[in-house]
C-alpha positions as CSV (number, residue, x, y, z in Angstrom):
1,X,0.0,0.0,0.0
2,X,2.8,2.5,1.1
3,X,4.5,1.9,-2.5
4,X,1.2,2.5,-4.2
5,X,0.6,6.0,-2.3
6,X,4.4,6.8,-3.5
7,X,3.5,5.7,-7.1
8,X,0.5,8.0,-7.1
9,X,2.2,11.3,-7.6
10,X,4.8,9.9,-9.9
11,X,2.0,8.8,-12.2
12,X,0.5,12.3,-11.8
13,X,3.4,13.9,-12.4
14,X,4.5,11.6,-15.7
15,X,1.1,12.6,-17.0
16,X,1.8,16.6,-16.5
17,X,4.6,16.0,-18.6
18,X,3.2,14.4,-20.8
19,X,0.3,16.9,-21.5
20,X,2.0,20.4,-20.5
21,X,-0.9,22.7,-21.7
22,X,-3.8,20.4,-20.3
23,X,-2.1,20.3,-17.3
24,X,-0.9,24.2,-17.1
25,X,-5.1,25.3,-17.9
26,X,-6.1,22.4,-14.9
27,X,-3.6,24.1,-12.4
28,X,-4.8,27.5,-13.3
29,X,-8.3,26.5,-12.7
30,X,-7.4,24.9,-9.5
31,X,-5.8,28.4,-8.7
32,X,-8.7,30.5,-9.3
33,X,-10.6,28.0,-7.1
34,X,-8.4,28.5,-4.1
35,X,-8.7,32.1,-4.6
36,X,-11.9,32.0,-4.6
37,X,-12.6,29.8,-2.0
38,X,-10.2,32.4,-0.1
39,X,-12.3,35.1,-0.5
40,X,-15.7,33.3,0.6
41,X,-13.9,32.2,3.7
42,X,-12.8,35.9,4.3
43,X,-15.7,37.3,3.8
44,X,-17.9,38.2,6.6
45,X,-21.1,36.1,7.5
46,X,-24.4,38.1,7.7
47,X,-24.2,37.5,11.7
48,X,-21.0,38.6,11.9
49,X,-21.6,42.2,10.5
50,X,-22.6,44.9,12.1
51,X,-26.4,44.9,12.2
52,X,-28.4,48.2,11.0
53,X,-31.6,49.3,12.4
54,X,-30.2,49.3,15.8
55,X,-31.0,51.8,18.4
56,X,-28.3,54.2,19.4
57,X,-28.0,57.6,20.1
58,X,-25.7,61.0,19.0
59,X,-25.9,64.4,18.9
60,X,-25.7,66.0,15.7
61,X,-24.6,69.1,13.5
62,X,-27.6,71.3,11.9
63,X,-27.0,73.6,9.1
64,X,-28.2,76.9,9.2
65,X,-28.7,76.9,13.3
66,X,-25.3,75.5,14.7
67,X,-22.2,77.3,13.5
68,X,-18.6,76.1,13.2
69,X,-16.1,77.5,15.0
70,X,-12.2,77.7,15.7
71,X,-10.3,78.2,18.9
72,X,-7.7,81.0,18.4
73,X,-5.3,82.5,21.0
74,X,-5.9,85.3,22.1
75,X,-3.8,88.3,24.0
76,X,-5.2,90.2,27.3
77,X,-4.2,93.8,26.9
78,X,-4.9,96.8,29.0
79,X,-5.6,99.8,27.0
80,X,-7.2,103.3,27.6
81,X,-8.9,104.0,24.5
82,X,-11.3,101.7,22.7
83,X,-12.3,101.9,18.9
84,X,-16.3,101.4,17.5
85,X,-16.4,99.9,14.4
86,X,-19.0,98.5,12.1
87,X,-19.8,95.3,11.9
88,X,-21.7,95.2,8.7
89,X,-21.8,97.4,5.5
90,X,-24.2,100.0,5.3
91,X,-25.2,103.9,5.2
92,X,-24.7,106.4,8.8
93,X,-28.3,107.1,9.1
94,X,-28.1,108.7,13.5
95,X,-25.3,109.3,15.2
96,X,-26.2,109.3,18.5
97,X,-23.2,110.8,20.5
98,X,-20.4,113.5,19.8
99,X,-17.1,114.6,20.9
100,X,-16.4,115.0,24.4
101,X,-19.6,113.2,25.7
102,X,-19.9,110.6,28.7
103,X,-21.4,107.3,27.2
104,X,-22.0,104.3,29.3
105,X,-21.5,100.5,28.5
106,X,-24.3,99.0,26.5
107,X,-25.2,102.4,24.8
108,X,-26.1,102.7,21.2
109,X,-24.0,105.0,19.8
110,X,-25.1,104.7,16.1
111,X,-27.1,103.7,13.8
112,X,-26.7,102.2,9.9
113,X,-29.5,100.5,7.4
114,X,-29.0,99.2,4.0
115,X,-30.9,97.4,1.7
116,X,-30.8,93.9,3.2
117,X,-31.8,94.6,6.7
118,X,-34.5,96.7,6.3
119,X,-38.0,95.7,7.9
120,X,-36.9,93.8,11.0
121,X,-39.9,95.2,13.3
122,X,-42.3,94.8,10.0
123,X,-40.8,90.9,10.2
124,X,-41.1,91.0,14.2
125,X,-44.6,92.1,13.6
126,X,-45.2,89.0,11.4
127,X,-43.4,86.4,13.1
128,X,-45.6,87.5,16.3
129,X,-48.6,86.9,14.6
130,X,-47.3,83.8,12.7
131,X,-46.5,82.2,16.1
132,X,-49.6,83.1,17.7
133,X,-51.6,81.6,15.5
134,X,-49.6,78.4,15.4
135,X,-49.8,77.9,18.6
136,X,-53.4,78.1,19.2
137,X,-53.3,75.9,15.7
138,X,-51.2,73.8,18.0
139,X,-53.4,73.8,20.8
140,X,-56.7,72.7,18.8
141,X,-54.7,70.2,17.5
142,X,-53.7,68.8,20.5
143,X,-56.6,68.8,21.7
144,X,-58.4,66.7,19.1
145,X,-55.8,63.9,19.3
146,X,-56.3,63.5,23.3
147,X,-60.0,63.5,22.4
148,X,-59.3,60.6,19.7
149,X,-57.0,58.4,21.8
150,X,-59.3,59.0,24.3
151,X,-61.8,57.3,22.6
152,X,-60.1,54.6,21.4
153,X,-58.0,53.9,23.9
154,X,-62.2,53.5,25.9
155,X,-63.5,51.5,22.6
156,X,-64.0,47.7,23.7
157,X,-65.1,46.7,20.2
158,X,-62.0,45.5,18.4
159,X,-62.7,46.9,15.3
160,X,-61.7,50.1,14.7
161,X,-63.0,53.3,13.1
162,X,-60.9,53.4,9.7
163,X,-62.0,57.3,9.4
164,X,-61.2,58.1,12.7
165,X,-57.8,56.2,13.0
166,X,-57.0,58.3,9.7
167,X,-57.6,61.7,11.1
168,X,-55.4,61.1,14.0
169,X,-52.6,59.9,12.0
170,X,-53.2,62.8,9.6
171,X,-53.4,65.4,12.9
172,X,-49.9,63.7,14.6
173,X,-47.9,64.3,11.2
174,X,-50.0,68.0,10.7
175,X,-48.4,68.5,14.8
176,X,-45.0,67.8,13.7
177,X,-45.5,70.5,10.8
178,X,-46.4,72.9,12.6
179,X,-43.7,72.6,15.4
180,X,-41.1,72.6,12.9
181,X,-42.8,75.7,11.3
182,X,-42.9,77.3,14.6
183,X,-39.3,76.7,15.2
184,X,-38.4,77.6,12.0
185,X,-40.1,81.1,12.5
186,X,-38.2,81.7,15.9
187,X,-34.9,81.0,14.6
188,X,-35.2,83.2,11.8
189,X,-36.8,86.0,14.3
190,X,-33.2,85.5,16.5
191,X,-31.1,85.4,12.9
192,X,-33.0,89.0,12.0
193,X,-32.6,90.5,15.5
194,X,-29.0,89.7,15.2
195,X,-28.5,91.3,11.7
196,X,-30.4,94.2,13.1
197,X,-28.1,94.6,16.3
198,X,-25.1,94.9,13.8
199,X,-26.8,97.6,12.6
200,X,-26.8,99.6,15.8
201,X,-23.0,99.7,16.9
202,X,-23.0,100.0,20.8
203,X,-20.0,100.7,23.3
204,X,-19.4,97.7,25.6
205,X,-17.3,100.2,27.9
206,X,-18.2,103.6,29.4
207,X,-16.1,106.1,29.2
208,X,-15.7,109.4,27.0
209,X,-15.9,110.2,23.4
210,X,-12.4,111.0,22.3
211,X,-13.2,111.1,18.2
212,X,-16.3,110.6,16.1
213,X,-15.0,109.2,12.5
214,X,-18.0,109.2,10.1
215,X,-20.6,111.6,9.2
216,X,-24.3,110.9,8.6
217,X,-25.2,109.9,5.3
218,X,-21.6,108.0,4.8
219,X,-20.8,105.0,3.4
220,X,-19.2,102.5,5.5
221,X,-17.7,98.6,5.2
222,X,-17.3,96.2,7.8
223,X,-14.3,97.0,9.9
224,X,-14.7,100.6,9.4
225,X,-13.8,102.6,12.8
226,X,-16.6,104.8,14.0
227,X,-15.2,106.3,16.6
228,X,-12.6,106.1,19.7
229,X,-13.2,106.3,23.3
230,X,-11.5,107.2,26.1
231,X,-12.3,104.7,29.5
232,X,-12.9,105.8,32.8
233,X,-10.0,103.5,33.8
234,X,-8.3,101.5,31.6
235,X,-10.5,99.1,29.5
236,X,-9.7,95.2,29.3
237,X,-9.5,94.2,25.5
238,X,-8.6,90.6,24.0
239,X,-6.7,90.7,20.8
240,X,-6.6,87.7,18.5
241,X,-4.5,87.6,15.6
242,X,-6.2,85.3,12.8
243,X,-4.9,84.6,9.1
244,X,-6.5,86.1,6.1
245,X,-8.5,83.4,5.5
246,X,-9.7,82.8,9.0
247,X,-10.9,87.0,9.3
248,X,-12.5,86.0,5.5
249,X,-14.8,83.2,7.5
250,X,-15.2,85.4,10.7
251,X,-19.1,86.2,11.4
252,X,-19.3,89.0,13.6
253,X,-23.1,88.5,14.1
254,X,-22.5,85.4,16.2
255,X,-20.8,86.1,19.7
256,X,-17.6,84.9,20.3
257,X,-16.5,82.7,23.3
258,X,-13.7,82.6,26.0
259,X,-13.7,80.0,28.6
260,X,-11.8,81.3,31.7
261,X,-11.9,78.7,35.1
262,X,-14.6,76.6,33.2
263,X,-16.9,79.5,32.9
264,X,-18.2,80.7,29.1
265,X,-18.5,84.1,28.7
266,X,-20.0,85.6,25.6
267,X,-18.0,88.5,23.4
268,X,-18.6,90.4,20.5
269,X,-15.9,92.4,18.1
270,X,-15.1,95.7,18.8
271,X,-12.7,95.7,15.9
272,X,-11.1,93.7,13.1
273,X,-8.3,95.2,10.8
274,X,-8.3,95.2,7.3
275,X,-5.1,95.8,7.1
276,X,-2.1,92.6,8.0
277,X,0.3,93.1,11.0
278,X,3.9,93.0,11.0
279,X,3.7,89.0,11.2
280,X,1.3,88.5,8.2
281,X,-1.7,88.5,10.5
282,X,-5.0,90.3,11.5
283,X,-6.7,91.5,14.4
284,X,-9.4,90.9,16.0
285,X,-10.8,93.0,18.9
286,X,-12.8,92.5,22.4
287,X,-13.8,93.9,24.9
288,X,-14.0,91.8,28.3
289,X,-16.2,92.4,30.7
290,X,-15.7,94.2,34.4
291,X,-16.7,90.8,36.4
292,X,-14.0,89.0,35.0
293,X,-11.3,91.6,34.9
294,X,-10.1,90.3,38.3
295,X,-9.1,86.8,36.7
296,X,-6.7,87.5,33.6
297,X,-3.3,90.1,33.8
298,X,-2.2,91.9,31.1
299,X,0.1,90.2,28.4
300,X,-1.8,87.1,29.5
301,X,-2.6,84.3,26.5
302,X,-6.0,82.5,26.9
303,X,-7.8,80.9,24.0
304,X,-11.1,82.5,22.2
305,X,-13.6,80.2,19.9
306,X,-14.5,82.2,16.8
307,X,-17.6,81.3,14.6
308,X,-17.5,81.0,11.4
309,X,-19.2,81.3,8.1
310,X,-19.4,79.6,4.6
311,X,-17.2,82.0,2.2
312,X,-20.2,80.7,-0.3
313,X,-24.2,80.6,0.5
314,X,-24.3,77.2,-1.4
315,X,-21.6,75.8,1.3
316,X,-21.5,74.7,4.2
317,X,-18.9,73.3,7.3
318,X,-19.5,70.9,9.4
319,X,-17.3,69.2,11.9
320,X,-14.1,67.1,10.2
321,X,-14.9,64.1,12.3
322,X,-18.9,63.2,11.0
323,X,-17.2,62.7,7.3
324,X,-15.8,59.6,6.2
325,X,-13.6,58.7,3.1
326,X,-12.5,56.2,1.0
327,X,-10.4,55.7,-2.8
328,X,-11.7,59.7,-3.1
329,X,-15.2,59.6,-2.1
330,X,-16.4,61.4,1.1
331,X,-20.0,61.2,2.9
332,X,-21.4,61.7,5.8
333,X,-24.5,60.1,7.8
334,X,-27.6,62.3,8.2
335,X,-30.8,62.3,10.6
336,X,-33.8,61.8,8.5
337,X,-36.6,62.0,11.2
338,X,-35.3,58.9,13.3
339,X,-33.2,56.9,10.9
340,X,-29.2,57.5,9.6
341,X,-29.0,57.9,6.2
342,X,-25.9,58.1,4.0
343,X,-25.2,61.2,2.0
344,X,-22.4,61.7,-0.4
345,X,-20.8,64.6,-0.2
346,X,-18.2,67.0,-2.7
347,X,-15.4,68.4,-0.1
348,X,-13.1,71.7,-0.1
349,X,-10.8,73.2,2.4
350,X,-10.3,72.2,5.8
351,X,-10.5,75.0,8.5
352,X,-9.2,73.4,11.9
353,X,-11.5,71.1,13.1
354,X,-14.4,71.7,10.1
355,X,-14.7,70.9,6.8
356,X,-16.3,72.5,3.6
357,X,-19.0,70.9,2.1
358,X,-19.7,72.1,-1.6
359,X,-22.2,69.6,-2.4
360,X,-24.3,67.0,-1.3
361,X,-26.5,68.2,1.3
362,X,-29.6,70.2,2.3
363,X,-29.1,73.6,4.1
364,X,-31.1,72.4,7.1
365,X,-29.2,68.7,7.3
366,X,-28.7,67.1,10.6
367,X,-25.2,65.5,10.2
368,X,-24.7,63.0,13.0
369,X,-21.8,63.3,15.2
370,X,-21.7,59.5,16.7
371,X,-19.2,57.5,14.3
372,X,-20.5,54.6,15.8
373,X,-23.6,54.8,14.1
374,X,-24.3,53.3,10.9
375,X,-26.6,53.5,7.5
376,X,-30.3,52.5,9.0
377,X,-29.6,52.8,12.4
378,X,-32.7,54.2,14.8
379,X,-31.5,57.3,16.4
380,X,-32.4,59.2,19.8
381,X,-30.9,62.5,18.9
382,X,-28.9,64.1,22.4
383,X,-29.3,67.7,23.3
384,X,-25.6,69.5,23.6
């Protein structure tokens, strides 16, 4: 027996010899069959993937109402006189002060209007009403639902009430509407008081008016100095110097933020140059408030979160870690009502810890934040 299972590959092998080209296709088949074979016993089974539809939960990135931002450093510097600036583009319609007078922190000292901002209170007016008649649309609704489960929830009959069941299932989705609606009208109220508070430059320090630099009637830009003022005692600024590109993506209508001891306190710009510094760079201005004057020194480096803006209306950012990539392609995963969906997306530059977004998804899109979540998954979304 032995010599026979020693004969056994001789014979084989004789044979190979003797018919090289039948014998080089039949070992190139047998090749592709161990690769094959390979590859099915790589691959994973269906049990052994990740399975979608599961419950998890993230917080998530929505355009339009949550902004990117950077963390800069930023220098504490005590100064005596302050500068006004605008902080949007527009025409001197009031000035409200003068040269030589005592102004106090918080007070308006001018006024500007253009084209784009125009009608705030008309639009205050109309969001007012708009909400108030949602919510007593709301209310009605509400209402009739309790007054339909009511019912059924009392009906011992086990059929039930086709035309009934569809009217509360038509008045839940009509609810959701309307709250979204509602929302949606009180976030672009905030958005319009904020574009109107740019309008009406304001000192954040009191003290006296050393220079006014415009005149009614004048044309001004964004960054244009209004005028100077002299503090009471010297006044607390925080200076961060930002690239080019970085002052390009500044917003000035959303507040700024330094975190001192674990406490957030909100800023807004006195100033931003148009003009670089002797390193390249350009400056940003703030004015700190009195009750936590007693906690930095001057010359003192602390860090300040910036927001930023698209450079283009049909972009967006959105945070670096929600996008995934592979062999070129880029997409992120999206809340649509409670389930993750997968969006390809077109990417640009990288600011810090955001990325730009040229195409590929709405301007309201909830990007999810939780990379552990995957395409079909149930989401419960987490408040920040």
């Amino acid at each position: 027996m032995l010599k026979a299972i020693v004969s056994g590959p001789k014979r084989l092998i004789g044979k190979m010899t003797h018919y090289p080209i039948v014998s080089f296709f039949v070992l190139l088949a047998l090749l592709f069959a161990i690769i094959a074979l390979t590859h099915f016993l790589r691959t994973p089974k269906p049990e052994e993937e990740a399975v979608a539809g599961e419950q998890k939960t993230s917080t998530v990135f929505t355009l339009g109402s949550d902004s990117a931002t950077l963390s800069v450093p930023a220098e504490i510097r005590k100064e005596g006189v302050i500068r006004i600036v605008a902080l949007s583009p527009g025409i001197v319609t009031n000035i409200y002060t003068t040269t030589g007078k005592k102004v106090s922190a918080g007070q308006v000292l001018f006024e500007l209007t253009n084209d784009y901002q125009s009608g705030v209170s008309s639009l205050e007016r109309q969001v007012a009403q708009n909400t108030a008649t949602l919510t007593a649309d709301l209310a009605r609704t509400d209402k009739r639902i309790f007054e339909l489960e009511e019912k059924k929830a009392k009906n011992d009959d086990t059929l039930t009430n086709t035309e009934e069941d569809i009217e509360l299932e038509n008045l839940k989705k009509d609810r959701e509407t309307r709250k979204t609606t509602l929302m949606n009208n009180e976030l672009n109220l905030q958005i319009a008081l904020r574009n109107d508070a740019l309008l009406k430059p304001k000192t954040l320090t009191s003290g006296v008016i050393e220079t006014v630099k415009v005149r009614r009637g004048e044309f001004v830009t964004a960054g244009t100095t209004l005028a100077t003022i002299k503090g009471s005692k010297d006044s607390t600024t925080l200076e961060a110097l930002v690239s080019r590109k970085t002052l390009s993506l500044f917003d000035p209508s959303q507040p700024s933020v330094l975190e001192i001891d674990g406490e957030k306190t909100e800023l807004s710009p006195l100033y931003f140059s148009q003009e670089e510094t002797g390193d390249g760079l350009y400056s940003i201005l703030f004015a700190l408030p009195e009750n936590i004057l007693a906690r930095v020194t001057n010359g003192e480096f602390v860090h300040v979160t910036l927001p930023l803006k698209s450079l283009e209306s049909d972009t967006a950012l959105v945070p670096i870690d929600a996008i995934f990539q592979d062999d070129g392609r880029a997409w992120v995963l999206v809340a649509e009502g409670s389930t993750a969906t997968v969006k390809e997306v077109t990417l640009g530059s990288i600011y810090g810890s955001f990325a730009e977004i040229k195409s590929g998804l709405e301007s309201n899109a909830s990007v999810i934040l939780n990379r552990a979540v995957l395409p079909g998954d149930t989401l419960t979304i987490e408040t920040k």
